[in-house]
N, C-alpha and C positions, 0 to 999 in steps of 0.2 A: 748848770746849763741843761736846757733842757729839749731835747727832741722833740714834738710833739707830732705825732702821726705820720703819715705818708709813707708808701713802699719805700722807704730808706734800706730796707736791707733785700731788695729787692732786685731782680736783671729781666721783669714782665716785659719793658722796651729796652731799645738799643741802649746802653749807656760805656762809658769807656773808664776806665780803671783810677785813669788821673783823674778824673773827675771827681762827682759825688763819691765813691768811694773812698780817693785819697782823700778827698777833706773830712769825712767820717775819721778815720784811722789817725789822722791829725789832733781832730778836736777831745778824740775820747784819750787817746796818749798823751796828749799833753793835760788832760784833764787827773787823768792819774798822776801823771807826771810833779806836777802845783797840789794835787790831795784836793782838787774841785770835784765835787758832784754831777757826773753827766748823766741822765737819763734818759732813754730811749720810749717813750711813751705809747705803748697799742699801735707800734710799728709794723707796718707788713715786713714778709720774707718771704725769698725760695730759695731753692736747692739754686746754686749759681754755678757752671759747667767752665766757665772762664775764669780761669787759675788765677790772674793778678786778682780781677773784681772779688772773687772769691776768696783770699787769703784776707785781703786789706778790709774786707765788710764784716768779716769772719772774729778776723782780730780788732776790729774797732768793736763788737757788740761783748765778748771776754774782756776789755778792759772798761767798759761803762758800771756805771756805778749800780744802775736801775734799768731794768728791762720790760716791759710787757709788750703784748702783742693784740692786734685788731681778730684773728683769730686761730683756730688751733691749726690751722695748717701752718703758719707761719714758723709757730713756734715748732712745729714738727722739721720744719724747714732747717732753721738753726740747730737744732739736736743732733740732725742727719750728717750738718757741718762742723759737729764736732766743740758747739757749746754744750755747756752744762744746764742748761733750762728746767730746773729741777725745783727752782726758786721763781721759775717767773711765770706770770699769771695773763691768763686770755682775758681782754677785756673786750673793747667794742673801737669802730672809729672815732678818734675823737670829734669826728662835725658831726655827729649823733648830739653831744654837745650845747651847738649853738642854737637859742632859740627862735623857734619854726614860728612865723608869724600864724595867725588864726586860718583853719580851715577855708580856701575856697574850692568849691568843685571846678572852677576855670569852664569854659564853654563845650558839651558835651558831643562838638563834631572838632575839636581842635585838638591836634598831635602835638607834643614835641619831641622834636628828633633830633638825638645827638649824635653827632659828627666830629671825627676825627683823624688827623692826618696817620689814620694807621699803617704801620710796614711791619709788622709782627713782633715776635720777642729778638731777646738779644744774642739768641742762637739762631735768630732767620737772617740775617744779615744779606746771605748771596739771594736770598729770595723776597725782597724786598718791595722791591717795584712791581714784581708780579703781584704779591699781596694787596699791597696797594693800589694796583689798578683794579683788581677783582672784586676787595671791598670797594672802592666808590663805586663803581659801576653795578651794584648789587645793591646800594642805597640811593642808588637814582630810582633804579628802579621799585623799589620799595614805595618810594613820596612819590613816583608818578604812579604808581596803584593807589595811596591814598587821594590825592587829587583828582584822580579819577571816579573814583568813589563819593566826590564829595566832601570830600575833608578838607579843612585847611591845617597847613604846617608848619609850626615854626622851629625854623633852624637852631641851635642850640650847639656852644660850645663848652668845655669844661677847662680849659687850659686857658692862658693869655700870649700863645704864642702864634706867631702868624703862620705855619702852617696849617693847623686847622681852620683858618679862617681861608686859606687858599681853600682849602676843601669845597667850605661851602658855597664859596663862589661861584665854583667849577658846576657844584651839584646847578647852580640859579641858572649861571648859562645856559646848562643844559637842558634844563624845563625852559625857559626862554624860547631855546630853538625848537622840541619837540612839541609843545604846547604853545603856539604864537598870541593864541587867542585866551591864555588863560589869565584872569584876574590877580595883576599882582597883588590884592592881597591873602589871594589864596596858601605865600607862599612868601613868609619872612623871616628876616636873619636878624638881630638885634646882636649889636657888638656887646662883650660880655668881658670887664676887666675885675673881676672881684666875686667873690660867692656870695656875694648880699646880692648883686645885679644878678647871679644867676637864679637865684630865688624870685626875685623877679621878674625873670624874664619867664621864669616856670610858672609861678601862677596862674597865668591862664588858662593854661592844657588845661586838659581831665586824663590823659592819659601819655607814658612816654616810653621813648622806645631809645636806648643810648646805649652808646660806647663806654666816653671817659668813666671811670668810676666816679668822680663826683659829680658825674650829671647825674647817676645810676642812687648815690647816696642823696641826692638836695633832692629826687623824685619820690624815694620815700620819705624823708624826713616832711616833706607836703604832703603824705597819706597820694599820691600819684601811683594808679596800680600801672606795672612799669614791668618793660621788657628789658631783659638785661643782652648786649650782642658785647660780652667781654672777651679780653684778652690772657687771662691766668686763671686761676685756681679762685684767688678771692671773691670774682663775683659771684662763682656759684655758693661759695661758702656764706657770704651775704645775702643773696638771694632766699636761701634754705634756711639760714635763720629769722626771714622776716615771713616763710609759707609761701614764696615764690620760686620755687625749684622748677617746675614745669613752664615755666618764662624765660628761658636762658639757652643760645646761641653763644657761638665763639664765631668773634670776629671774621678768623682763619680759615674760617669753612663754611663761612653765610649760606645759609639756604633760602631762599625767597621765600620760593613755595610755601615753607612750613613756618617762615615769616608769618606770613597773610593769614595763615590756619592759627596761629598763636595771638595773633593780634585780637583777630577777629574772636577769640573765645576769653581776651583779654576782655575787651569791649562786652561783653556779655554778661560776663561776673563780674564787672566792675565795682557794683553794690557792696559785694559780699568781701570783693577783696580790698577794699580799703579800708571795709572796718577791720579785717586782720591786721594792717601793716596799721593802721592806728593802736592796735593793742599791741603790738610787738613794740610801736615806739615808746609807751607808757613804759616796757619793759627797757629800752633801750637809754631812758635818761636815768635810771634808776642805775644801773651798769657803769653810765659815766660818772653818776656821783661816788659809785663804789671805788672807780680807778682814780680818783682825784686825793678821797679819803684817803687811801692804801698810801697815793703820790707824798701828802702832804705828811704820812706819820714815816714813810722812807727817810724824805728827805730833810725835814723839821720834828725830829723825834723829841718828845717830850721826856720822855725819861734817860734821852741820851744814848740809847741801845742804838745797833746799828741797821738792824731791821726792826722794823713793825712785823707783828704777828699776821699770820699766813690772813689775807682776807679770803672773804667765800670766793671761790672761781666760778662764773656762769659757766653754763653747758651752750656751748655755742659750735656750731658744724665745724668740721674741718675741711682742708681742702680734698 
């Protein structure tokens, strides 16, 4: 069985103990339980402060067969709680992965902007609603500085659940009524149920500015030089391994201001910084084939052993 990707060992958003948790802690015990092979594949992690969540993700990742992680904060993450991470290896995410269809620059006055129904991490819980109304109200105003500007914007989700799609509503209404006169197509949201659609719907930018991390990961896998406004540790650790550290905001504490000052010097170096993240992604499918290889002699050992020899570990930021 095999995990592949996603903050599974993770509490970046709200989540609750019986939930993904319990069925983690489920699948890997009972996986030992039968002598089945679980693997955890370039999983994210943190430090998790909520004692069920934290015991049950803790002890689902000690009983898995196979570990690695997206990057070394992760794994720093799990060590801190008390695994043995001594065997398991930083690799990349896996939608680094899938392949990127051919370069287009997309139209060079056109944004995309991801959105998302944010209410902070799984320790902000009483501070919720505040969060969330500060973040939307801090990305209205972001797109009506673009709009104003001359930009056109398009909306952009990373999840298929209808909260963030309330999001973006909210943001239309809002240009609606503050802008009566402005061209709707200055300013659109294309529904988004799958990461092949959201490849799609990216294509056109030339430039993006997102929450969800896989809107933040499909903008570079398109060579998109890209602002990161995340929620935990990983995007900056992403960010910093693709040479975009100085592009990165936390959701939590949006600054406009220095928004607009980052964009606009996005927009600027734009040349320079795509052929970066085009040569980091050269290095980044090279990383996935390394964690596939490492996968395949873990868990289909040819000589029968019960690990494969240590593969090479990339040097990739941590959190």
């Amino acid at each position: 069985m095999i995990v592949p990707g996603t903050g599974i060992l993770e509490a970046s958003l709200p989540l609750r103990p019986w939930g993904m948790p319990y069925a983690m802690f489920l699948l890997c015990a009972l996986g030992r339980l039968f002598g089945k092979k679980v693997a955890l594949v370039s999983v994210g992690a943190t430090v998790i402060n909520q004692r069920p969540a934290r015991w049950l993700l803790s002890s689902a990742a000690r009983l898995a067969f196979y570990r690695s992680y997206r990057d070394a904060g992760s794994r720093d993450a799990m060590r801190q709680q008390g695994v043995d991470t001594t065997q398991d290896h930083v690799y990349l995410d896996l939608a680094f992965g899938i392949p990127a269809p051919p370069y287009d620059p997309g139209d060079p006055q056109t944004v995309g902007v991801g959105v998302m129904d944010y209410r902070g991490a799984n320790d902000d819980r009483g501070q919720a609603d505040e969060l969330h109304a500060s973040y939307v109200e801090k990305m209205k105003s972001f797109i009506l500085w673009l709009v104003d500007s001359g930009r056109r914007v398009r909306l952009l989700v990373g999840d298929t659940n209808n909260s963030d799609e309330g999001v973006v509503q909210e943001i239309l209404a809002d240009l609606r009524a503050d802008r009566p006169d402005l061209n709707p197509a200055s300013v659109i949201a294309e529904p988004v149920s799958s990461f092949a659609e959201l490849i799609r719907a990216m294509a056109p930018v030339s430039t993006v500015v997102a929450t969800r991390f896989h809107n933040v990961i499909c903008a570079l896998m398109l060579s998109k030089p890209t602002i990161s406004l995340g929620y935990s540790a990983k995007f900056n650790a992403l960010m910093a391994e693709m040479g975009l550290s100085e592009f990165c905001q936390s959701a939590g504490s949006l600054d406009v201001g220095r928004l607009v000052e980052q964009f606009t010097e996005l927009e600027k170096r734009q040349a320079q910084l795509r052929q970066t993240i085009t040569e980091r992604n050269m290095v980044n499918a090279q990383l996935v084939g390394d964690q596939f290889a490492e996968l395949s002699a873990v868990l289909f050992p040819a000589d029968g052993s019960v690990r494969a020899a240590a593969a090479r570990e990339p040097a990739l930021c941590g959190a």
